[in-house]
C-alpha positions in Angstrom: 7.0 -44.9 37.9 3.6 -43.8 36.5 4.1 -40.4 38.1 7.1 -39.8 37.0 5.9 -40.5 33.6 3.0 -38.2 33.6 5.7 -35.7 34.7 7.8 -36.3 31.9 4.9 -36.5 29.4 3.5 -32.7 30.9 6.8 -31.5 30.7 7.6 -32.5 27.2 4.1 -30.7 26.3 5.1 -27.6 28.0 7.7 -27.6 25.7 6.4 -28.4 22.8 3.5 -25.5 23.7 6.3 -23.2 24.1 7.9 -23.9 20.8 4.7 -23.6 19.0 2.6 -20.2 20.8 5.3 -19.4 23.7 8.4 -17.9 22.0 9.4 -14.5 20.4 7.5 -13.6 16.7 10.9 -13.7 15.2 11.2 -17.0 16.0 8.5 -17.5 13.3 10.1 -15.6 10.2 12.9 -16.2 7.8 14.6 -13.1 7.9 18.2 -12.5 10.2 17.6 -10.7 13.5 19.3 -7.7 13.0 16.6 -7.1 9.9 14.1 -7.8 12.4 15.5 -5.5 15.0 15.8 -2.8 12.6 11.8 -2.8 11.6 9.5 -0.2 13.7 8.0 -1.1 15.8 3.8 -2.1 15.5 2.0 1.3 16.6 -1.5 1.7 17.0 -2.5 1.3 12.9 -0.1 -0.4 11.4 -0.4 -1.0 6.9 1.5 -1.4 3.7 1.6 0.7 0.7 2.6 -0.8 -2.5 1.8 -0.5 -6.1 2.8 -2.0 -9.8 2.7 -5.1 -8.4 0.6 -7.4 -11.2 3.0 -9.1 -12.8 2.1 -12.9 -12.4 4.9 -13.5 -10.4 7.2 -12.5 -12.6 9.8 -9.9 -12.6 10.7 -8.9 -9.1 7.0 -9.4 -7.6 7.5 -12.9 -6.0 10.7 -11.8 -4.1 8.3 -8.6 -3.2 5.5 -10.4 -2.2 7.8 -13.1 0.4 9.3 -10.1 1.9 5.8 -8.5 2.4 4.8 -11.9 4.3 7.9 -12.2 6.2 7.7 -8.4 7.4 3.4 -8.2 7.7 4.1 -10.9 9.9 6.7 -9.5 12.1 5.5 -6.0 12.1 1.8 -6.7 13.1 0.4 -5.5 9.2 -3.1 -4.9 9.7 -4.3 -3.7 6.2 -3.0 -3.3 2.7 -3.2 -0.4 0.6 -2.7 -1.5 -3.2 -1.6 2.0 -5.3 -2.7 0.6 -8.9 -1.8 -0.9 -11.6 -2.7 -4.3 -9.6 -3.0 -6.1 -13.4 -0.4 -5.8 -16.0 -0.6 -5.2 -18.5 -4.3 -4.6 -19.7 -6.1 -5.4 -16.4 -9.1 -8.0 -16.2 -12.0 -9.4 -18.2 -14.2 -10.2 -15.5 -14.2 -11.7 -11.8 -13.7 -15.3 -12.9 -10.3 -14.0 -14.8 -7.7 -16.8 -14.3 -5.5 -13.9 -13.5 -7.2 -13.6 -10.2 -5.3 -16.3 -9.3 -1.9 -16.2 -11.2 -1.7 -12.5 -10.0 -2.9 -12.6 -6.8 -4.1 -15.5 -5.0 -1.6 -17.4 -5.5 1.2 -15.0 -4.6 0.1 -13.3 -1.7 -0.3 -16.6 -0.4 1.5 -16.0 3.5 -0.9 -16.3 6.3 -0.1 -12.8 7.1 -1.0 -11.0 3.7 -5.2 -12.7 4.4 -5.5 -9.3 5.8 -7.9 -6.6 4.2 -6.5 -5.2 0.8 -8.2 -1.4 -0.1 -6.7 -1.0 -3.7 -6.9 2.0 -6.2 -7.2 1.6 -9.6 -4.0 2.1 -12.4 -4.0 3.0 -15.4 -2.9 -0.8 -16.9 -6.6 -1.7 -14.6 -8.2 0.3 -16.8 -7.6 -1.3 -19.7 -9.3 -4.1 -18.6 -12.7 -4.3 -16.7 -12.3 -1.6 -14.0 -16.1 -2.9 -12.5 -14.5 -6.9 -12.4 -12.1 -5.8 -9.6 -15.2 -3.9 -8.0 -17.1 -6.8 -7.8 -14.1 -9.0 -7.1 -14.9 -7.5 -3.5 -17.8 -9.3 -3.1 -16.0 -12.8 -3.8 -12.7 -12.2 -2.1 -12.9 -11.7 1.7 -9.5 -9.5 1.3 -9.9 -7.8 -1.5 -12.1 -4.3 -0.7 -13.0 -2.3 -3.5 -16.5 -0.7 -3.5 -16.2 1.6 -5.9 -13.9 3.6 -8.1 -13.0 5.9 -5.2 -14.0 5.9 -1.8 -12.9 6.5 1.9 -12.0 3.7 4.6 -11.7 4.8 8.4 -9.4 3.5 10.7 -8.8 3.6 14.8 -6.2 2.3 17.0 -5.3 2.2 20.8 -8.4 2.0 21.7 -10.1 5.1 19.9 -6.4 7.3 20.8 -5.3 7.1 16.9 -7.8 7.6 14.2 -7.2 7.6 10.2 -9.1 8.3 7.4 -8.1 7.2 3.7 -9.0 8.6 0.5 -8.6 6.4 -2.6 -9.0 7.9 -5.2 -9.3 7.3 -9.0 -7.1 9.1 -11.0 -6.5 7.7 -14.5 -9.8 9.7 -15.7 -7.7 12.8 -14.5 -5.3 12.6 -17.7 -5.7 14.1 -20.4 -3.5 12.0 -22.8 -5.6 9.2 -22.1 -8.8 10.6 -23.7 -7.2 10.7 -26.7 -8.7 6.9 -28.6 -9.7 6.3 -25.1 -6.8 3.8 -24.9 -7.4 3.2 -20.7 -11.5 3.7 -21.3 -12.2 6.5 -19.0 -14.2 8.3 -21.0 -17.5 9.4 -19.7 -15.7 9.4 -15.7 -16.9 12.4 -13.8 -14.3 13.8 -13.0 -15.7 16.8 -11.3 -18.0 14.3 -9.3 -15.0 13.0 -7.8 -13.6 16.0 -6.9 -16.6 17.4 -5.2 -17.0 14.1 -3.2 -13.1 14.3 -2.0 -13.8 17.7 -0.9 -17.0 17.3 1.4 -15.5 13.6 2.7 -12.4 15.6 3.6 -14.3 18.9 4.9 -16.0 16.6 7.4 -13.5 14.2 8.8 -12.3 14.1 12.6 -10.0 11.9 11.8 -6.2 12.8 13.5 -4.8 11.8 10.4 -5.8 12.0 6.6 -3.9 10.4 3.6 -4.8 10.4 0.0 -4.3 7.2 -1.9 -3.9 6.9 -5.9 -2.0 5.6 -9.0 -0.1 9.0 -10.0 1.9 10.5 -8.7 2.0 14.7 -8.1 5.7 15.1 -8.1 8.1 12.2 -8.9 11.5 11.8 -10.5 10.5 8.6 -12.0 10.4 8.4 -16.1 6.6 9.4 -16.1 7.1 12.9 -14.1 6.6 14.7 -17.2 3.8 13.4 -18.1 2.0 14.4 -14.0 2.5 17.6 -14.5 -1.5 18.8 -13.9 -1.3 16.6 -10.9 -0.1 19.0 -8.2 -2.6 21.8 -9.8 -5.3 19.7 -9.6 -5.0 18.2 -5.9 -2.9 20.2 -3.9 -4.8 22.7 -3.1 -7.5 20.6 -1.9 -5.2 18.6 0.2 -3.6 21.9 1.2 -6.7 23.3 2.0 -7.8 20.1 4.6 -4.3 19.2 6.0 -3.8 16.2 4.5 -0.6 14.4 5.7 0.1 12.3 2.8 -0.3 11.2 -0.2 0.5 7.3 -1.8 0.9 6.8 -5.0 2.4 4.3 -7.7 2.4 4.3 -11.6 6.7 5.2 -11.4 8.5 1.8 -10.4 10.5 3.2 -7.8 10.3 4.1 -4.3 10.4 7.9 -3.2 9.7 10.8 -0.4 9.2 13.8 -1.5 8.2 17.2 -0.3 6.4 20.5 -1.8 7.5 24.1 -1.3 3.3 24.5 -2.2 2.0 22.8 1.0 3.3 20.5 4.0 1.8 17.7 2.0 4.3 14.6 2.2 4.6 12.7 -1.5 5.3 8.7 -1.0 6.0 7.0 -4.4 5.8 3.1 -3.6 5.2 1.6 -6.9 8.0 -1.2 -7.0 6.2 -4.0 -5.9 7.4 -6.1 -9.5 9.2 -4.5 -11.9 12.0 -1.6 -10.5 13.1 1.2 -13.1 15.2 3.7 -13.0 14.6 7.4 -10.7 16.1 11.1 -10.8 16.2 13.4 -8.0 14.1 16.1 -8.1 13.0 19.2 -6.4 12.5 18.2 -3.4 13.6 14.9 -2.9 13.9 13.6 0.7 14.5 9.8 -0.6 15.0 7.5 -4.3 15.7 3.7 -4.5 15.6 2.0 -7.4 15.4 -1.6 -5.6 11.7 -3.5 -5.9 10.2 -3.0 -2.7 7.3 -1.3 -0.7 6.5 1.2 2.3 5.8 0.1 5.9 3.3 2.9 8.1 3.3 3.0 11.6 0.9 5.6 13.0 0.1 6.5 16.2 -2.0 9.2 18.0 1.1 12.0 17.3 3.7 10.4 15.2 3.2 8.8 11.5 6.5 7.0 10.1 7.0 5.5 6.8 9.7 3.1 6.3 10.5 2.3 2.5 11.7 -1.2 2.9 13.2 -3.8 0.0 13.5 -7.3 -0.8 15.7 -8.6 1.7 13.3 -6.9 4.5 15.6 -4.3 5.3 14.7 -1.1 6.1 16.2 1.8 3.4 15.2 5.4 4.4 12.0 6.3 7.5 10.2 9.3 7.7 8.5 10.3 10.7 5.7 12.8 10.5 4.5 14.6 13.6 1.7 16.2 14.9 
Protein backbone atom coordinates (compact mmCIF):
# COMPACT_ATOMS: atom_id res chain seq x y z
CA UNK A 1 0.00 0.00 0.00
CA UNK A 2 2.79 2.47 0.95
CA UNK A 3 4.51 1.76 -2.26
CA UNK A 4 2.05 2.15 -4.30
CA UNK A 5 1.45 5.43 -2.75
CA UNK A 6 4.80 6.80 -3.15
CA UNK A 7 4.27 5.73 -6.79
CA UNK A 8 1.22 7.69 -7.19
CA UNK A 9 2.60 10.63 -5.17
CA UNK A 10 6.01 10.69 -7.80
CA UNK A 11 3.84 10.33 -10.57
CA UNK A 12 1.51 13.12 -9.81
CA UNK A 13 4.80 15.29 -9.40
CA UNK A 14 6.05 14.28 -12.69
CA UNK A 15 3.13 15.68 -13.84
CA UNK A 16 2.72 18.55 -12.21
CA UNK A 17 6.80 19.22 -13.18
CA UNK A 18 5.74 18.79 -16.65
CA UNK A 19 3.01 21.23 -16.61
CA UNK A 20 5.06 23.80 -15.03
CA UNK A 21 8.97 23.65 -16.91
CA UNK A 22 8.18 20.42 -19.29
CA UNK A 23 5.83 21.53 -22.00
CA UNK A 24 6.07 23.70 -25.27
CA UNK A 25 6.64 27.82 -24.68
CA UNK A 26 3.30 28.32 -26.29
CA UNK A 27 1.87 26.61 -23.73
CA UNK A 28 2.76 29.71 -21.64
CA UNK A 29 1.26 32.70 -23.82
CA UNK A 30 -2.17 33.98 -24.60
CA UNK A 31 -1.99 34.32 -28.12
CA UNK A 32 -3.78 31.44 -30.74
CA UNK A 33 -1.26 28.94 -32.23
CA UNK A 34 -1.42 29.80 -35.63
CA UNK A 35 -0.06 33.48 -34.40
CA UNK A 36 2.47 31.65 -32.69
CA UNK A 37 3.43 29.46 -35.62
CA UNK A 38 3.51 32.31 -37.82
CA UNK A 39 6.47 34.32 -35.64
CA UNK A 40 10.25 33.66 -36.75
CA UNK A 41 11.81 31.87 -35.35
CA UNK A 42 14.59 32.98 -32.36
CA UNK A 43 18.03 33.42 -34.23
CA UNK A 44 21.15 33.99 -32.81
CA UNK A 45 20.33 37.99 -31.50
CA UNK A 46 17.01 38.30 -31.29
CA UNK A 47 15.38 42.42 -30.18
CA UNK A 48 12.51 44.71 -30.53
CA UNK A 49 12.27 48.06 -32.16
CA UNK A 50 9.67 50.39 -31.09
CA UNK A 51 9.12 53.99 -30.57
CA UNK A 52 6.26 56.74 -29.59
CA UNK A 53 5.40 54.64 -26.99
CA UNK A 54 4.95 57.22 -23.65
CA UNK A 55 1.66 57.60 -23.42
CA UNK A 56 0.72 56.49 -19.80
CA UNK A 57 -1.10 53.64 -20.94
CA UNK A 58 -3.19 55.41 -22.81
CA UNK A 59 -4.14 55.42 -26.43
CA UNK A 60 -3.07 52.21 -27.97
CA UNK A 61 0.21 51.68 -25.79
CA UNK A 62 -1.30 49.13 -23.27
CA UNK A 63 -2.63 46.82 -26.06
CA UNK A 64 1.11 47.43 -27.55
CA UNK A 65 2.91 46.80 -24.59
CA UNK A 66 0.70 43.02 -23.82
CA UNK A 67 1.47 42.07 -27.29
CA UNK A 68 5.18 42.87 -26.76
CA UNK A 69 5.08 40.52 -23.54
CA UNK A 70 3.17 37.89 -25.16
CA UNK A 71 5.59 37.85 -28.32
CA UNK A 72 9.18 38.77 -26.29
CA UNK A 73 8.14 35.77 -24.52
CA UNK A 74 7.54 33.47 -27.26
CA UNK A 75 10.11 34.72 -29.61
CA UNK A 76 13.19 34.57 -27.10
CA UNK A 77 13.45 38.82 -27.06
CA UNK A 78 16.74 39.46 -25.73
CA UNK A 79 17.00 43.35 -25.77
CA UNK A 80 14.89 46.35 -26.52
CA UNK A 81 15.59 49.11 -28.66
CA UNK A 82 13.33 52.19 -27.66
CA UNK A 83 13.30 54.80 -30.98
CA UNK A 84 12.23 58.10 -28.83
CA UNK A 85 9.77 59.94 -27.83
CA UNK A 86 9.63 57.36 -24.67
CA UNK A 87 7.68 60.51 -22.68
CA UNK A 88 4.82 62.35 -24.06
CA UNK A 89 4.32 64.90 -24.21
CA UNK A 90 7.07 67.11 -22.66
CA UNK A 91 9.41 64.37 -21.35
CA UNK A 92 10.69 64.23 -17.53
CA UNK A 93 11.56 66.45 -14.65
CA UNK A 94 13.96 64.37 -13.02
CA UNK A 95 14.61 60.50 -12.10
CA UNK A 96 12.10 60.41 -9.25
CA UNK A 97 9.30 61.65 -11.97
CA UNK A 98 6.08 59.78 -11.04
CA UNK A 99 6.01 59.22 -14.75
CA UNK A 100 8.70 56.63 -14.41
CA UNK A 101 6.17 54.61 -13.24
CA UNK A 102 2.76 55.53 -14.95
CA UNK A 103 4.83 55.35 -18.30
CA UNK A 104 6.96 52.64 -17.89
CA UNK A 105 7.19 50.52 -14.96
CA UNK A 106 4.08 49.78 -14.65
CA UNK A 107 3.32 48.95 -18.19
CA UNK A 108 6.02 47.00 -19.38
CA UNK A 109 5.33 44.95 -16.48
CA UNK A 110 5.49 41.06 -18.28
CA UNK A 111 8.35 38.97 -17.00
CA UNK A 112 9.66 39.01 -20.42
CA UNK A 113 10.01 42.87 -21.17
CA UNK A 114 12.79 42.89 -17.51
CA UNK A 115 15.11 42.49 -20.38
CA UNK A 116 17.73 45.39 -21.26
CA UNK A 117 16.05 48.55 -22.90
CA UNK A 118 18.87 50.79 -25.08
CA UNK A 119 16.56 53.87 -25.83
CA UNK A 120 17.27 57.04 -28.03
CA UNK A 121 16.07 60.18 -27.20
CA UNK A 122 12.68 62.09 -29.15
CA UNK A 123 12.04 65.13 -29.58
CA UNK A 124 8.84 65.14 -26.87
CA UNK A 125 12.17 63.79 -24.31
CA UNK A 126 13.57 66.75 -24.97
CA UNK A 127 11.35 68.84 -23.71
CA UNK A 128 11.83 67.57 -20.55
CA UNK A 129 15.12 66.64 -18.73
CA UNK A 130 17.07 64.72 -21.43
CA UNK A 131 20.06 64.03 -18.45
CA UNK A 132 16.89 62.44 -15.98
CA UNK A 133 16.46 59.52 -18.44
CA UNK A 134 20.44 59.35 -18.55
CA UNK A 135 20.70 58.88 -15.03
CA UNK A 136 17.52 56.82 -14.89
CA UNK A 137 20.21 54.16 -16.03
CA UNK A 138 21.84 54.01 -13.05
CA UNK A 139 18.47 53.27 -10.96
CA UNK A 140 16.74 50.99 -13.37
CA UNK A 141 18.47 47.61 -14.08
CA UNK A 142 16.66 47.69 -17.67
CA UNK A 143 16.70 50.80 -18.63
CA UNK A 144 20.40 51.64 -20.51
CA UNK A 145 21.14 54.97 -21.45
CA UNK A 146 24.65 56.32 -20.89
CA UNK A 147 24.65 59.11 -22.74
CA UNK A 148 22.91 61.13 -25.53
CA UNK A 149 24.33 58.81 -28.20
CA UNK A 150 26.41 55.91 -27.93
CA UNK A 151 27.09 52.35 -29.37
CA UNK A 152 26.06 48.79 -27.72
CA UNK A 153 27.69 45.56 -29.16
CA UNK A 154 26.09 42.43 -29.51
CA UNK A 155 27.18 38.55 -30.29
CA UNK A 156 25.28 35.44 -30.76
CA UNK A 157 25.87 31.70 -31.56
CA UNK A 158 28.60 31.54 -29.77
CA UNK A 159 30.76 34.49 -31.35
CA UNK A 160 29.11 33.25 -35.25
CA UNK A 161 26.72 36.59 -35.33
CA UNK A 162 28.00 39.90 -34.18
CA UNK A 163 26.07 43.42 -34.06
CA UNK A 164 26.89 46.66 -33.43
CA UNK A 165 24.22 49.53 -32.69
CA UNK A 166 24.45 53.13 -33.09
CA UNK A 167 21.97 55.35 -31.22
CA UNK A 168 22.07 58.28 -31.97
CA UNK A 169 20.64 61.66 -30.96
CA UNK A 170 18.99 63.48 -33.43
CA UNK A 171 16.63 66.18 -32.33
CA UNK A 172 19.77 68.68 -32.13
CA UNK A 173 19.98 67.84 -35.97
CA UNK A 174 16.75 70.07 -36.81
CA UNK A 175 16.79 73.11 -37.56
CA UNK A 176 13.20 74.23 -36.78
CA UNK A 177 13.76 73.34 -33.35
CA UNK A 178 16.48 76.09 -32.68
CA UNK A 179 14.11 78.46 -33.42
CA UNK A 180 12.84 79.62 -29.23
CA UNK A 181 14.68 76.41 -28.41
CA UNK A 182 11.19 74.87 -27.87
CA UNK A 183 12.93 70.93 -27.51
CA UNK A 184 16.24 72.70 -25.62
CA UNK A 185 18.90 71.52 -27.84
CA UNK A 186 20.73 74.35 -28.09
CA UNK A 187 24.34 74.35 -27.41
CA UNK A 188 24.35 70.17 -28.70
CA UNK A 189 27.46 69.47 -30.81
CA UNK A 190 26.26 68.48 -33.46
CA UNK A 191 29.41 67.98 -35.33
CA UNK A 192 30.79 66.16 -32.26
CA UNK A 193 28.30 63.63 -32.88
CA UNK A 194 28.96 63.16 -36.21
CA UNK A 195 32.65 62.82 -35.96
CA UNK A 196 32.17 60.14 -33.12
CA UNK A 197 29.53 58.10 -35.43
CA UNK A 198 32.08 58.17 -38.08
CA UNK A 199 35.30 56.74 -36.25
CA UNK A 200 32.84 54.18 -34.02
CA UNK A 201 31.57 53.02 -37.47
CA UNK A 202 35.20 53.24 -39.36
CA UNK A 203 36.33 50.70 -36.71
CA UNK A 204 33.74 48.11 -36.12
CA UNK A 205 34.09 44.23 -37.03
CA UNK A 206 30.91 43.82 -36.43
CA UNK A 207 28.92 41.45 -39.36
CA UNK A 208 26.14 43.70 -38.93
CA UNK A 209 25.67 47.60 -38.25
CA UNK A 210 22.29 49.39 -37.62
CA UNK A 211 21.77 53.05 -36.78
CA UNK A 212 19.16 53.80 -34.23
CA UNK A 213 17.23 57.32 -33.75
CA UNK A 214 13.91 59.33 -33.42
CA UNK A 215 13.67 60.66 -37.18
CA UNK A 216 13.20 59.33 -39.66
CA UNK A 217 15.36 59.82 -43.34
CA UNK A 218 12.60 58.95 -45.65
CA UNK A 219 8.98 58.37 -44.39
CA UNK A 220 5.52 58.77 -45.66
CA UNK A 221 4.18 59.62 -42.34
CA UNK A 222 2.75 63.34 -41.79
CA UNK A 223 6.29 64.68 -40.59
CA UNK A 224 8.23 63.57 -43.95
CA UNK A 225 8.32 67.11 -44.91
CA UNK A 226 9.64 68.30 -42.31
CA UNK A 227 13.04 65.29 -42.55
CA UNK A 228 14.06 66.41 -45.47
CA UNK A 229 18.02 67.26 -44.41
CA UNK A 230 17.90 63.81 -42.89
CA UNK A 231 19.02 61.68 -45.85
CA UNK A 232 21.83 64.57 -46.69
CA UNK A 233 23.05 64.51 -43.43
CA UNK A 234 23.42 60.62 -42.78
CA UNK A 235 23.37 58.70 -45.71
CA UNK A 236 26.38 59.15 -46.93
CA UNK A 237 28.06 58.15 -43.75
CA UNK A 238 26.03 55.05 -43.54
CA UNK A 239 26.62 54.63 -47.22
CA UNK A 240 30.03 55.10 -46.82
CA UNK A 241 30.45 52.10 -43.79
CA UNK A 242 27.67 49.67 -45.03
CA UNK A 243 25.29 50.11 -42.60
CA UNK A 244 22.33 47.68 -42.90
CA UNK A 245 19.68 49.64 -41.31
CA UNK A 246 18.44 52.22 -39.86
CA UNK A 247 15.38 52.42 -36.85
CA UNK A 248 13.67 55.18 -36.33
CA UNK A 249 10.32 56.62 -34.82
CA UNK A 250 8.87 60.19 -34.50
CA UNK A 251 5.93 59.16 -37.52
CA UNK A 252 3.24 56.89 -35.68
CA UNK A 253 3.23 54.24 -38.20
CA UNK A 254 5.11 51.29 -39.14
CA UNK A 255 7.18 51.32 -42.53
CA UNK A 256 10.10 49.60 -44.85
CA UNK A 257 11.57 51.62 -47.04
CA UNK A 258 14.39 51.67 -49.46
CA UNK A 259 16.83 54.43 -51.07
CA UNK A 260 17.83 54.66 -54.79
CA UNK A 261 21.04 56.68 -52.83
CA UNK A 262 22.46 53.59 -50.98
CA UNK A 263 21.47 49.85 -49.95
CA UNK A 264 20.57 51.32 -46.62
CA UNK A 265 17.19 49.62 -45.40
CA UNK A 266 14.71 52.55 -43.58
CA UNK A 267 12.46 50.79 -40.64
CA UNK A 268 9.86 53.29 -39.34
CA UNK A 269 8.47 51.54 -36.02
CA UNK A 270 7.05 54.37 -34.07
CA UNK A 271 3.48 53.04 -33.27
CA UNK A 272 4.01 51.77 -30.00
CA UNK A 273 0.75 54.21 -28.58
CA UNK A 274 -0.87 56.38 -30.71
CA UNK A 275 -1.23 55.09 -34.68
CA UNK A 276 -1.69 57.94 -37.39
CA UNK A 277 -2.25 57.94 -40.65
CA UNK A 278 0.81 56.99 -43.63
CA UNK A 279 1.34 57.68 -47.60
CA UNK A 280 3.33 55.70 -49.81
CA UNK A 281 6.27 57.05 -50.90
CA UNK A 282 9.26 56.57 -53.08
CA UNK A 283 10.26 53.70 -52.29
CA UNK A 284 7.98 52.06 -50.11
CA UNK A 285 8.46 48.30 -49.53
CA UNK A 286 5.76 48.37 -46.55
CA UNK A 287 2.96 50.99 -44.53
CA UNK A 288 0.48 50.02 -41.63
CA UNK A 289 -1.27 52.29 -39.93
CA UNK A 290 -2.19 49.70 -37.02
CA UNK A 291 -0.17 50.41 -33.40
CA UNK A 292 2.43 47.93 -33.24
CA UNK A 293 6.28 47.28 -33.32
CA UNK A 294 9.14 45.40 -35.28
CA UNK A 295 10.51 41.97 -34.32
CA UNK A 296 14.61 41.35 -35.57
CA UNK A 297 16.00 38.17 -35.98
CA UNK A 298 19.62 38.19 -37.04
CA UNK A 299 21.86 35.68 -37.62
CA UNK A 300 25.47 35.26 -38.98
CA UNK A 301 24.01 35.85 -42.83
CA UNK A 302 20.47 36.72 -42.73
CA UNK A 303 18.73 39.79 -40.79
CA UNK A 304 14.71 39.73 -40.91
CA UNK A 305 12.45 42.27 -39.63
CA UNK A 306 8.92 41.42 -38.95
CA UNK A 307 6.53 44.44 -38.38
CA UNK A 308 4.10 42.86 -36.11
CA UNK A 309 0.62 44.47 -34.46
CA UNK A 310 -1.55 44.21 -31.61
CA UNK A 311 -3.07 40.94 -31.91
CA UNK A 312 0.67 39.48 -32.36
CA UNK A 313 0.36 38.80 -35.84
CA UNK A 314 2.89 39.09 -38.07
CA UNK A 315 2.07 42.06 -41.10
CA UNK A 316 4.87 42.35 -43.64
CA UNK A 317 9.05 40.49 -43.05
CA UNK A 318 11.94 41.64 -44.55
CA UNK A 319 14.88 39.54 -44.82
CA UNK A 320 18.25 41.11 -45.40
CA UNK A 321 21.22 39.08 -46.55
CA UNK A 322 24.67 39.03 -46.44
Amino acid sequence: MKTRMVNAFLALSMIGASLCFGGPKKSYSTLPDSVIDALPKKECITFVAFGDWGWNGQYEQTRVADALGEVANVAGVGFIVSCGDNFQIDGVRSVADPLWQENFENVYKNISLQVDWYPVLGNHDYKGSPQAEIDYSKISRRWNMPARYYVVHKEGCKGAASLDLYMLDTSPFQKMYYENDVHAVKGQDTAAQMRWLDSSLAVSTSRWKICVGHHSLYTGGEHGPELTEMPGRFEPIFSKYHVDAYFSGHDHDLEHITSKNSKVNFFVTGCGGEPRPVKKTEGTQFKSSEAGFMLVNVSADKMTVSAVNTRGMVLYTATLTK
